[in-house]
C-alpha positions as a Markdown table, in Angstrom:
| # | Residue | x | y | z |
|---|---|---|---|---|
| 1 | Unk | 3.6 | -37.3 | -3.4 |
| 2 | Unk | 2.9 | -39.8 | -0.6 |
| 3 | Unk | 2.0 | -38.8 | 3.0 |
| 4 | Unk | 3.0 | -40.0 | 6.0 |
| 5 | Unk | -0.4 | -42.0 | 6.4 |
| 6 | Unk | 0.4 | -43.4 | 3.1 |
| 7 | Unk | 3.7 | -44.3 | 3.9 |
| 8 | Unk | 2.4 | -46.2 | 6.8 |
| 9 | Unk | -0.2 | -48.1 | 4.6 |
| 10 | Unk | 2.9 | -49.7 | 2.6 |
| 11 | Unk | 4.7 | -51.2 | 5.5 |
| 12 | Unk | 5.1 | -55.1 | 5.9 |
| 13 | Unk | 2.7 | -57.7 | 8.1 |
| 14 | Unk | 5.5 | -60.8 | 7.3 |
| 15 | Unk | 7.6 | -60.7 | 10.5 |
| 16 | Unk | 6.7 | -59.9 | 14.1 |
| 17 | Unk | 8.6 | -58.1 | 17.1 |
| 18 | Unk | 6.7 | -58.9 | 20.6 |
| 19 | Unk | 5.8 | -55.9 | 22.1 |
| 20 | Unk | 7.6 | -57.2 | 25.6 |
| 21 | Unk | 10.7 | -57.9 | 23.9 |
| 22 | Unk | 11.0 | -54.2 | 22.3 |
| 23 | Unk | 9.9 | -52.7 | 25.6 |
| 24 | Unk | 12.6 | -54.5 | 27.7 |
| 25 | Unk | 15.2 | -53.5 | 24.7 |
| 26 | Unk | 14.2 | -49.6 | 24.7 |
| 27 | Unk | 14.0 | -49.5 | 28.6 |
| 28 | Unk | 17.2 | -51.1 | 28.8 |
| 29 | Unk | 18.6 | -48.0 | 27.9 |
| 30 | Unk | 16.8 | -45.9 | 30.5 |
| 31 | Unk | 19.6 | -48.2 | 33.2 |
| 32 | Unk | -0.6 | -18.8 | 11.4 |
| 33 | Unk | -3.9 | -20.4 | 10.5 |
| 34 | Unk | -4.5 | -23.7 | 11.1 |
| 35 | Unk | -3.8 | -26.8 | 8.6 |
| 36 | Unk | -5.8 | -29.3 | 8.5 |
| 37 | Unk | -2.7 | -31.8 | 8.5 |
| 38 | Unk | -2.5 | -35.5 | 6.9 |
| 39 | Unk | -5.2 | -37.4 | 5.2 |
| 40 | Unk | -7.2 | -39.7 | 6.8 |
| 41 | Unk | -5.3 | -43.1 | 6.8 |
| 42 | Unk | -5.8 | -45.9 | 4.8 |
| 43 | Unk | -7.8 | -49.1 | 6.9 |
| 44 | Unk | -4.9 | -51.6 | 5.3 |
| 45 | Unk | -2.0 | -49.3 | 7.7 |
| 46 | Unk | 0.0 | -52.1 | 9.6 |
| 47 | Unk | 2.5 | -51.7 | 12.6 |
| 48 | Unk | 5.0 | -53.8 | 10.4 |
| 49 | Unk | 7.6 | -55.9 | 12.1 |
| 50 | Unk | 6.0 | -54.4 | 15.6 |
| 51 | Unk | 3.0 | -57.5 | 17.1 |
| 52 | Unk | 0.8 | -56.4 | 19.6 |
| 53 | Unk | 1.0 | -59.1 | 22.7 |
| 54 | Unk | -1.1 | -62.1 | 22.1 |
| 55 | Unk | -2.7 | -62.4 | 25.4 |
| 56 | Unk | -6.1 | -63.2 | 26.5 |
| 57 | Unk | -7.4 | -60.0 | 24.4 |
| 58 | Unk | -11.0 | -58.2 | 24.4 |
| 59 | Unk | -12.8 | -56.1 | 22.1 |
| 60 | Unk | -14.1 | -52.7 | 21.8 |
| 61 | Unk | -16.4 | -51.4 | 18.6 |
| 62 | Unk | -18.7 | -49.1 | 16.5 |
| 63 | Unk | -22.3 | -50.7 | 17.7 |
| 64 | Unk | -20.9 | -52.9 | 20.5 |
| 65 | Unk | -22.5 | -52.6 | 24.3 |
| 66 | Unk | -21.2 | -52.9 | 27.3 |
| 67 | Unk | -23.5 | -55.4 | 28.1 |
| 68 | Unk | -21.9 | -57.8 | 26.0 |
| 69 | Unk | -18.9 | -60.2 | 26.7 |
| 70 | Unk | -16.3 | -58.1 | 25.1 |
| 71 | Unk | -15.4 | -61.0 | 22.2 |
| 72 | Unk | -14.9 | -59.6 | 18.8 |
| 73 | Unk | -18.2 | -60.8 | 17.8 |
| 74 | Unk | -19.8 | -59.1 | 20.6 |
| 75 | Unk | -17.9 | -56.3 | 21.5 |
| 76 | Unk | -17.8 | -53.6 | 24.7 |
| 77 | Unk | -19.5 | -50.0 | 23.4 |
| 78 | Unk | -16.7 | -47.8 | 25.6 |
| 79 | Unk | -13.0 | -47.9 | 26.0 |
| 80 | Unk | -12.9 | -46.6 | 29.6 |
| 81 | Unk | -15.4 | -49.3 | 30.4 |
| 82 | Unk | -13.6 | -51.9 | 28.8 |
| 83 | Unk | -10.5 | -50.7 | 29.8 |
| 84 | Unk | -11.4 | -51.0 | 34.0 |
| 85 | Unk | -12.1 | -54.6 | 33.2 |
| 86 | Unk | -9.0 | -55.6 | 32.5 |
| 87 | Unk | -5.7 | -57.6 | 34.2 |
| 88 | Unk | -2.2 | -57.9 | 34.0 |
| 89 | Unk | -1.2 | -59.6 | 30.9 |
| 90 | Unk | -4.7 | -58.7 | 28.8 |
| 91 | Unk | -5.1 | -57.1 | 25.8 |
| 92 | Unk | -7.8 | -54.5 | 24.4 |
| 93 | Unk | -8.4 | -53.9 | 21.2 |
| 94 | Unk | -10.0 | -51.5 | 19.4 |
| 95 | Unk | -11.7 | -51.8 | 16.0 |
| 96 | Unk | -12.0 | -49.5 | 12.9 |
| 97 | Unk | -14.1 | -46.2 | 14.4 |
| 98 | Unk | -14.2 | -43.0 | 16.3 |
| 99 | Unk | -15.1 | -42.5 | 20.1 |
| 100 | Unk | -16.1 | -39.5 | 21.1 |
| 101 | Unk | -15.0 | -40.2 | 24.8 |
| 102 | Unk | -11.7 | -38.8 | 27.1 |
| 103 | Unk | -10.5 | -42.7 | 27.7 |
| 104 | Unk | -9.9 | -43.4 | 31.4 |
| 105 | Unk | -7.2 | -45.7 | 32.4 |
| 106 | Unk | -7.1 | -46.6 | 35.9 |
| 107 | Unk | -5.3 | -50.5 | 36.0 |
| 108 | Unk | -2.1 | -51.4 | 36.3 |
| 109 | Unk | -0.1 | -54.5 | 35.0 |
| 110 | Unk | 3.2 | -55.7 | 35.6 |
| 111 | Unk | 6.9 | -55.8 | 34.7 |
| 112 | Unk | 6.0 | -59.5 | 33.0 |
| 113 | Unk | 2.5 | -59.2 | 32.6 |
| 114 | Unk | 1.7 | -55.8 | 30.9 |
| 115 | Unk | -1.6 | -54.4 | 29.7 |
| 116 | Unk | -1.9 | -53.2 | 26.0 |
| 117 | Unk | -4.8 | -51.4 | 24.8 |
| 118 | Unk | -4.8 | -50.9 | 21.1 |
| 119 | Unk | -6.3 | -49.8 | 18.2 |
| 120 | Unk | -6.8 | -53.0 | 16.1 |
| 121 | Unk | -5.4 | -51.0 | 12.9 |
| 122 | Unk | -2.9 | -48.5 | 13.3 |
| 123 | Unk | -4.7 | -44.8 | 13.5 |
| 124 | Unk | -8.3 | -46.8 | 12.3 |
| 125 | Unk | -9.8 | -46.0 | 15.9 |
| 126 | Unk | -10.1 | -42.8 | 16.4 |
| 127 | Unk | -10.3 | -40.7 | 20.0 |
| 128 | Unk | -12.5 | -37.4 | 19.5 |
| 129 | Unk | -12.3 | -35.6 | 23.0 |
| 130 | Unk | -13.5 | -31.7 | 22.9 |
| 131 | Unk | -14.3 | -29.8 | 25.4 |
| 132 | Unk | -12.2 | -32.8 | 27.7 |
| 133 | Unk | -8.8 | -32.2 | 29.5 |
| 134 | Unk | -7.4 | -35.6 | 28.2 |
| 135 | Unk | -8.0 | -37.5 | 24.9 |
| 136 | Unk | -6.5 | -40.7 | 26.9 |
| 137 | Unk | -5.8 | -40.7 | 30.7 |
| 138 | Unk | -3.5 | -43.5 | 32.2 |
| 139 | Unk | -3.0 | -43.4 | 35.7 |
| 140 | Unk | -1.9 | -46.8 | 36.1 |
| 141 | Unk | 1.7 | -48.3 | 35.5 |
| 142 | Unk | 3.2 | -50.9 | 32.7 |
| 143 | Unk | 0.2 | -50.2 | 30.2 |
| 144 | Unk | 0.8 | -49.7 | 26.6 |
| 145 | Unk | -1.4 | -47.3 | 24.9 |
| 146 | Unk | -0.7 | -48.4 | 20.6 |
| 147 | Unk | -1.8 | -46.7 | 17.2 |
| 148 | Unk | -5.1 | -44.2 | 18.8 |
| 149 | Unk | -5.7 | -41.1 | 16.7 |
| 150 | Unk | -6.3 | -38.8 | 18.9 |
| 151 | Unk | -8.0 | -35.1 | 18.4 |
| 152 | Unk | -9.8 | -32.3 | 20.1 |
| 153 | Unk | -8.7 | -32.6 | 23.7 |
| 154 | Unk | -7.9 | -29.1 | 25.8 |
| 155 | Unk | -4.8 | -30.3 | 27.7 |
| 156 | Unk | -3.1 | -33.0 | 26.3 |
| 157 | Unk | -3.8 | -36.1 | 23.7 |
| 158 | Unk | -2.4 | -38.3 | 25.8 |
| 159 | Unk | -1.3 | -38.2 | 29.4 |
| 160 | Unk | 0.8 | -40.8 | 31.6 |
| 161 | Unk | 1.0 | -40.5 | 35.2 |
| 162 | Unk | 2.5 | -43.8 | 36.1 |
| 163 | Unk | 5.7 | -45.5 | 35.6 |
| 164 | Unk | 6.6 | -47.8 | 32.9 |
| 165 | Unk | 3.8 | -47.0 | 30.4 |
| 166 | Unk | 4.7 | -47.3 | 26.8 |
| 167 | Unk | 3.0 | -44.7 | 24.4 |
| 168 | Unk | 3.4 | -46.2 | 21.0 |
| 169 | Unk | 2.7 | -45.4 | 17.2 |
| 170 | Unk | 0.3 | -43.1 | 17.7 |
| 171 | Unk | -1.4 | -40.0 | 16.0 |
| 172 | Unk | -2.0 | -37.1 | 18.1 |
| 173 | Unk | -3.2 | -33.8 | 16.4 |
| 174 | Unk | -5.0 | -30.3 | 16.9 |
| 175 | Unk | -4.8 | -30.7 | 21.1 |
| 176 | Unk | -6.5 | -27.0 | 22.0 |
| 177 | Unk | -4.3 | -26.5 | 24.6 |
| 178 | Unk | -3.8 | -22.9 | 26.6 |
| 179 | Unk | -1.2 | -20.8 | 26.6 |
| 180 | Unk | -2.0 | -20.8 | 30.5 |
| 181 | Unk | -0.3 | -22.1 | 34.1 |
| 182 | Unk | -1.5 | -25.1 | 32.6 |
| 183 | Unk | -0.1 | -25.2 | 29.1 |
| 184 | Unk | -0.9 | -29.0 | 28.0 |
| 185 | Unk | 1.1 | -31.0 | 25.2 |
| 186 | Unk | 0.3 | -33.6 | 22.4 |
| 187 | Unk | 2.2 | -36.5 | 25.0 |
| 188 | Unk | 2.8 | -35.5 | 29.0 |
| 189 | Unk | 4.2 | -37.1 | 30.9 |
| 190 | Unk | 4.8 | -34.7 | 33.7 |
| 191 | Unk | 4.5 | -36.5 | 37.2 |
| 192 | Unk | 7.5 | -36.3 | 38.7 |
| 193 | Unk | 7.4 | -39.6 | 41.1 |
| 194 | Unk | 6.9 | -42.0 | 37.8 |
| 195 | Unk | 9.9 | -43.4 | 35.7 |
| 196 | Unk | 10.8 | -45.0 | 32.9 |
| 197 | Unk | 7.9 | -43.9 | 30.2 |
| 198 | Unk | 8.0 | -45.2 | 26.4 |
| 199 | Unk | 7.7 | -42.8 | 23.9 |
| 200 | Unk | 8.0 | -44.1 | 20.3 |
| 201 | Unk | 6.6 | -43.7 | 17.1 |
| 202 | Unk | 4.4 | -40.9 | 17.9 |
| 203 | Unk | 3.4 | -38.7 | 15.1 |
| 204 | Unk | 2.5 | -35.5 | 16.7 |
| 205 | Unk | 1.6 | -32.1 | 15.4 |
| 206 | Unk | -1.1 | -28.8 | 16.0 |
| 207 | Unk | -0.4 | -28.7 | 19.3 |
| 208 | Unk | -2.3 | -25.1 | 20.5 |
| 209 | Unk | -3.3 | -22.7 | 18.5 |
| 210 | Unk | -0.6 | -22.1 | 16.1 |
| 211 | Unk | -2.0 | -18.4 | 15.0 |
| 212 | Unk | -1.7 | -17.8 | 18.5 |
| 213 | Unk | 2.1 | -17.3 | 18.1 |
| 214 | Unk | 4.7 | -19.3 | 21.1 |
| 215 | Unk | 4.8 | -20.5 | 24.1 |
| 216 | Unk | 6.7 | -22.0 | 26.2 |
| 217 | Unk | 3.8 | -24.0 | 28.2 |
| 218 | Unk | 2.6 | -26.1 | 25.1 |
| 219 | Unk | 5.0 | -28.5 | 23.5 |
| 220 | Unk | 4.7 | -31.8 | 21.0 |
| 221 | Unk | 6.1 | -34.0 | 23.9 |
| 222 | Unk | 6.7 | -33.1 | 27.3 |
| 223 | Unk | 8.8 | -35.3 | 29.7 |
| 224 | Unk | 8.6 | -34.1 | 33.1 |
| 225 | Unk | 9.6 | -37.7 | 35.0 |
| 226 | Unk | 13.4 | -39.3 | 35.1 |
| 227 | Unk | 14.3 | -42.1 | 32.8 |
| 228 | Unk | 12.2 | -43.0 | 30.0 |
| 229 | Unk | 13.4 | -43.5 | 26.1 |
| 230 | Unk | 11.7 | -40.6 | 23.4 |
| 231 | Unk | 12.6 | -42.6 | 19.7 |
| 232 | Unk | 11.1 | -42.6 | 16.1 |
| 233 | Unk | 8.7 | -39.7 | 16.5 |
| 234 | Unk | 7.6 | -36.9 | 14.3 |
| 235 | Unk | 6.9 | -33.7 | 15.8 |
| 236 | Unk | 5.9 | -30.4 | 14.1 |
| 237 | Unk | 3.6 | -27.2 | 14.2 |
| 238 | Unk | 3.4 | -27.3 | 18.2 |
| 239 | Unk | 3.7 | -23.4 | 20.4 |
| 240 | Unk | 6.8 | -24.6 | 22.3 |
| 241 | Unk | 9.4 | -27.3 | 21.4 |
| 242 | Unk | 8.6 | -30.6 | 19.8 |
| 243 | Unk | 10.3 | -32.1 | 22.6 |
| 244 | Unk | 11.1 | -30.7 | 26.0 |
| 245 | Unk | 12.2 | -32.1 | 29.1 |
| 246 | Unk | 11.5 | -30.2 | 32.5 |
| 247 | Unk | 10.8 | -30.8 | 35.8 |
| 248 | Unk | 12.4 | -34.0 | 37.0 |
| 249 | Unk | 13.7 | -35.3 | 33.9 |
| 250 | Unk | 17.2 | -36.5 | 34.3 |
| 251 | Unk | 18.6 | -39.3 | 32.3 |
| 252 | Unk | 16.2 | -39.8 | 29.5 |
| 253 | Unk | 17.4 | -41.4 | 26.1 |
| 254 | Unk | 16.1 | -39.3 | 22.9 |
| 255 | Unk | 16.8 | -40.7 | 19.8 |
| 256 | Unk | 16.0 | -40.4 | 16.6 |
| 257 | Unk | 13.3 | -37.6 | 16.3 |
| 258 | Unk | 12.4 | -35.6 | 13.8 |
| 259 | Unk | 11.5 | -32.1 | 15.2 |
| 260 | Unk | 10.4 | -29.6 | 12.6 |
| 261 | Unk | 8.8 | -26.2 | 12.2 |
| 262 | Unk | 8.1 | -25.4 | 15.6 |
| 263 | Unk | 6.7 | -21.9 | 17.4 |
| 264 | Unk | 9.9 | -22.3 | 20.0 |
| 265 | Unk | 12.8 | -24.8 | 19.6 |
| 266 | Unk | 13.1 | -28.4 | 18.2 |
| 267 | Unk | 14.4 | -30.4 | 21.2 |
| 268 | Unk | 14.9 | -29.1 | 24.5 |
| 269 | Unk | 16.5 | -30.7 | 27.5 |
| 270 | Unk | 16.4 | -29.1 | 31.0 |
| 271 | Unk | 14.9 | -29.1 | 34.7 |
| 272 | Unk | 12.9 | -26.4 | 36.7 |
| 273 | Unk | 9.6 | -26.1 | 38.9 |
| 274 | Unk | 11.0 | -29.7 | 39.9 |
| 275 | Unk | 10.0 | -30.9 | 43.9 |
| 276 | Unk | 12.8 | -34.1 | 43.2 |
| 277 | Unk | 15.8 | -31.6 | 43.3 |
| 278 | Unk | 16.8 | -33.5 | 40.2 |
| 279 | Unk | 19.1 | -31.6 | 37.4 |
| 280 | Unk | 19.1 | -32.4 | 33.8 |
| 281 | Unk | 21.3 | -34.4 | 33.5 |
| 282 | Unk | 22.9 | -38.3 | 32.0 |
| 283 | Unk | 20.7 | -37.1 | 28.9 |
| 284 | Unk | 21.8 | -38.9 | 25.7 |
| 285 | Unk | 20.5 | -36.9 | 22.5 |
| 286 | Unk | 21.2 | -38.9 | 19.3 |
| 287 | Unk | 20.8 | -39.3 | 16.0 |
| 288 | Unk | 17.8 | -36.8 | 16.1 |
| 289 | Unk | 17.0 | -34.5 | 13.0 |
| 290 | Unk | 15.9 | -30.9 | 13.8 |
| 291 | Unk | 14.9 | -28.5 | 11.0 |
| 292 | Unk | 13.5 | -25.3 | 10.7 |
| 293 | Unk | 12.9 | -24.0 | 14.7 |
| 294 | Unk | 14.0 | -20.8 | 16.2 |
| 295 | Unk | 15.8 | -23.1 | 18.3 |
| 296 | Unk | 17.0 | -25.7 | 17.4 |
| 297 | Unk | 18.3 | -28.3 | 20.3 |
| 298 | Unk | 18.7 | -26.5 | 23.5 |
| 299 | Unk | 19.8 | -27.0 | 27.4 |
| 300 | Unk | 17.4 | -24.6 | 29.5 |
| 301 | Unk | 17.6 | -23.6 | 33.4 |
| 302 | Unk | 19.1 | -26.3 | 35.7 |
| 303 | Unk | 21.3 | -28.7 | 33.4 |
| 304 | Unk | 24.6 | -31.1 | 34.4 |
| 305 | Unk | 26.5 | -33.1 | 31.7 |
| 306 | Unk | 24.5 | -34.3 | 28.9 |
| 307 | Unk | 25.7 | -36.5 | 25.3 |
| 308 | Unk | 24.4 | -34.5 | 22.3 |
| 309 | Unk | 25.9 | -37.1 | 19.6 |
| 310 | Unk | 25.1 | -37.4 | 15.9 |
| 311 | Unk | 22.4 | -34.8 | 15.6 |
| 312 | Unk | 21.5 | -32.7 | 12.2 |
| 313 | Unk | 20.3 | -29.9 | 13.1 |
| 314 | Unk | 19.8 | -27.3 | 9.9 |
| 315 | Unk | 18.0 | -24.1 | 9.4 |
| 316 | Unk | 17.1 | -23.2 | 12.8 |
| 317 | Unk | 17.2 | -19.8 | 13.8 |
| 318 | Unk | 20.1 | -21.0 | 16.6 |
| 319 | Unk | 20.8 | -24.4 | 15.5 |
| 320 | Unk | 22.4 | -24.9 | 19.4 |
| 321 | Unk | 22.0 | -23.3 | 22.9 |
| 322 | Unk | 23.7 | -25.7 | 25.3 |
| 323 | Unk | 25.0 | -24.5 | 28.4 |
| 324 | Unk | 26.8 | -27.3 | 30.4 |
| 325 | Unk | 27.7 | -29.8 | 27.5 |
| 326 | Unk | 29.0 | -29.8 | 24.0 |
| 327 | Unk | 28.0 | -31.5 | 21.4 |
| 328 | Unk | 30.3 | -33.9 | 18.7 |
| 329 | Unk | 29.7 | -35.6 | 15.4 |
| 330 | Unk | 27.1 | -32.6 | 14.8 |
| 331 | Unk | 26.0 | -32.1 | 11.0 |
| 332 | Unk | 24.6 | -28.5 | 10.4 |
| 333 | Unk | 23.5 | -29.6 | 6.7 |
| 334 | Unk | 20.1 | -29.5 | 4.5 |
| 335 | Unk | 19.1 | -33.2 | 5.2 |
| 336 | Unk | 17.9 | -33.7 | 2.0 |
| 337 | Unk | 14.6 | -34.6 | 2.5 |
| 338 | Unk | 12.4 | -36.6 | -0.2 |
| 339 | Unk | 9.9 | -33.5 | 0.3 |
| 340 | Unk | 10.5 | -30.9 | 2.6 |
| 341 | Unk | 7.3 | -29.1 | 3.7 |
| 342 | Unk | 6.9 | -27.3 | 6.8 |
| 343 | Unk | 3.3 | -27.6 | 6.9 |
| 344 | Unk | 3.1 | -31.7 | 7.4 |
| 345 | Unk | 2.6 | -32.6 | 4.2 |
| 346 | Unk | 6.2 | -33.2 | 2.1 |
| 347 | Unk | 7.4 | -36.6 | 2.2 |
| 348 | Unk | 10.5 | -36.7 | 5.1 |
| 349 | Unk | 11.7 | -39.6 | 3.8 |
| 350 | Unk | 15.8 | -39.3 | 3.6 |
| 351 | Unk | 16.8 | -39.0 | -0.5 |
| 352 | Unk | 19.3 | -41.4 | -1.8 |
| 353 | Unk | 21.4 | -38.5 | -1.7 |
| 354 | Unk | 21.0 | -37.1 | 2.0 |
| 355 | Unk | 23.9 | -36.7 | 4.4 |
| 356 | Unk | 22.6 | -38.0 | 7.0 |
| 357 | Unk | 22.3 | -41.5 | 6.0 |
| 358 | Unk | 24.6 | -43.9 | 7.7 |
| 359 | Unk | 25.6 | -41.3 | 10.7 |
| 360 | Unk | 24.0 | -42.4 | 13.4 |
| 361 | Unk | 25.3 | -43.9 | 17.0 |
| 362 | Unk | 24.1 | -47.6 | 17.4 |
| 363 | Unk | 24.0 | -46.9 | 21.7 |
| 364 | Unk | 20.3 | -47.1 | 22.8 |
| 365 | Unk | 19.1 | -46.8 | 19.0 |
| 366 | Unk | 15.7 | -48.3 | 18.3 |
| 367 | Unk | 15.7 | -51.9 | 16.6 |
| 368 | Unk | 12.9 | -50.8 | 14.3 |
| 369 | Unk | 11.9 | -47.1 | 12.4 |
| 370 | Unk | 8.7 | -44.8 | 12.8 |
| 371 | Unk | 7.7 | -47.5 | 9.8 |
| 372 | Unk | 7.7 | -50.3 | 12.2 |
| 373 | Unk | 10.7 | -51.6 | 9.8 |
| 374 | Unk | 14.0 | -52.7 | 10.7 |
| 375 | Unk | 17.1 | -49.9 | 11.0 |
| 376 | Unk | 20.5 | -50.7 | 10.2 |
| 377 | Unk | 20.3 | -51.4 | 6.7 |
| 378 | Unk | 23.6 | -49.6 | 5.8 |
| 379 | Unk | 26.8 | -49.5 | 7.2 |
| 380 | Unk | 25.2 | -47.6 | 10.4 |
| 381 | Unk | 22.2 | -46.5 | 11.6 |
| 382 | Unk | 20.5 | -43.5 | 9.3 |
| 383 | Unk | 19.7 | -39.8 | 11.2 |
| 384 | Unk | 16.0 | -39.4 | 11.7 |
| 385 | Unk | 12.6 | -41.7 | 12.2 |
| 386 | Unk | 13.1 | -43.7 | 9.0 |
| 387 | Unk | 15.4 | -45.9 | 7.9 |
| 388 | Unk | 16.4 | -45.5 | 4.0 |
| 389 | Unk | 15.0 | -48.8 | 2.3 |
């Protein structure tokens, strides 16, 4: 049975979507014992029809210096050191390896002139961060952080603190984080003055210390600022939910996820210890798959109106909590998985057979799947991160 690493490895290289392009599309819409997890990818994985930007681009690599010029031949030792360097419009990209560094990213870019950093494979470069709060750190704005594997940080695997940042096609695994005041996540993005973060195409999982049992302070992906778009991730084996929303979220777009066999809940969407005043609220919740939680999509604390459309949400202890909405076009069916596992390693694939293909909402759905392929190969969109082929 194929993985989802090996999955990844089959995807196309023949067309190309421009990184600008989808980010202007997907921020339109803002307007018990551990397991060890997935193999190791393959070095041929690909981000199929998704390009990075071809800008002026720079390289980081195993055996490089950062005395060098930063060209592929002659490339930078250190992504935080690489990453200072750079301006609006430039690319970094990083080759095959791991880096045992917590990445610091302190530049900014622009609404037309982003920077990407990027591993130059999907999940080849690898960030190993213990005994570090932060596997990757970005406390600029409009920066795109693409295809890292990152491990072993104590907080979060990767954090965002400005506005605009896209958080793309990653791999984000085993974070350590505390069941403390703290708590930490696989993807935070918890400041409450940024807006409009990218989250897409994330797989995330072994977030805490599962044996540890829940809580509520550690989650898969935690959205703590307004706006922002949550689409085509995998989330799984985290303390808390796979996807929460609290502090100032309002208004965010989350699309479809797959949230499965987590401590908590599967998707949550609320507001509390929040200095904006906001209420959760304008949420759209779509065409998300959500299996095998004690909760399974929730509203918690300080909610308003929110759309829950199109969701499948099966064998959760509570398959819904909401407290201010409803929720319509709602399957509560087995989605017929190729391989259902709840330890990570089944194949989550939609069968011929499933029930949720061809169910989903086209409002603010993503033009590609967690396969970097293209959706809407049916008469509508399929539930879940992958499109049936």
């Amino acid at each position: 049975m194929r993985t989802l690493l090996e999955l990844i490895g089959k995807t196309a290289r023949s067309s190309q979507v421009w990184l600008s392009s989808l980010l202007l599309t997907v921020c339109a819409a803002c307007i018990a014992g551990t397991q060890s997890g997935p193999a190791f990818p393959n070095p041929d994985i690909s981000y199929g029809l998704f390009s990075l930007s071809q800008g002026p681009t720079f390289y980081v690599g195993p055996g490089g210096s950062n005395a060098n010029d930063g060209s592929r031949e002659r490339p930078w030792a250190t992504i935080t050191f690489a990453a200072a360097r750079l301006k609006p419009g430039q690319v970094l990209r990083v080759l095959p390896g791991t880096y045992n560094e917590s990445v610091s990213v302190s530049v900014s870019g622009t609404a037309s002139q982003r920077i990407v950093i990027a591993s130059d494979t999907r999940w080849a470069a690898k960030i190993n961060a213990p005994g570090t709060l932060f596997g990757i750190d970005v406390r600029g704005s409009y920066v795109d952080i693409i295809g890292f594997e990152v491990t072993g940080a104590t907080n979060s695997g990767i954090i965002s603190w400005g506005s605009h940042n896209g958080i793309l096609f990653n791999y984000i695994h085993h974070i350590r984080a505390q069941c403390d005041t703290n708590g930490g996540a696989g993807i935070n993005t918890s400041y409450p003055d940024a807006t409009g973060v990218a989250i897409m195409g994330n797989l995330v999982h072994d977030i805490g210390e599962i044996g540890a049992g829940p809580c509520t302070r550690i989650h898969g992906i935690y959205q703590g600022s307004p706006g922002g778009v949550i689409q085509n991730n995998i989330l799984y084996r985290t303390r808390g939910f796979g996807i929460t929303n609290w502090q100032a979220a309002t208004a965010v777009t989350i699309t479809n996820n797959l949230s499965f066999a987590n401590l908590y809940g599967g998707i949550s969407v609320g507001s509390g210890d929040n200095t904006r005043g906001n209420i959760a609220q304008n949420f759209l919740v779509a065409n998300n798959i959500v299996v095998g939680n004690p909760r399974g999509i929730s509203e918690e604390n300080n909610t308003g109106q929110n759309r829950f459309l199109n969701n499948l949400v099966w064998n959760n202890t509570t398959n819904w909590r909401l407290l201010t909405s409803t929720h319509q076009g709602s399957l509560s069916l087995d989605p017929g998985f190729v391989n259902y596992k709840p330890d990570g390693s089944g194949d989550y694939r939609l069968s011929k057979n499933s029930p949720a293909i061809d169910q989903g909402i086209s409002e603010a759905a993503p033009k590609i799947d967690f396969l970097g392929q293209k959706r809407l190969l049916g008469a509508a969109l399929d539930l879940g991160p992958f499109e049936v082929r």
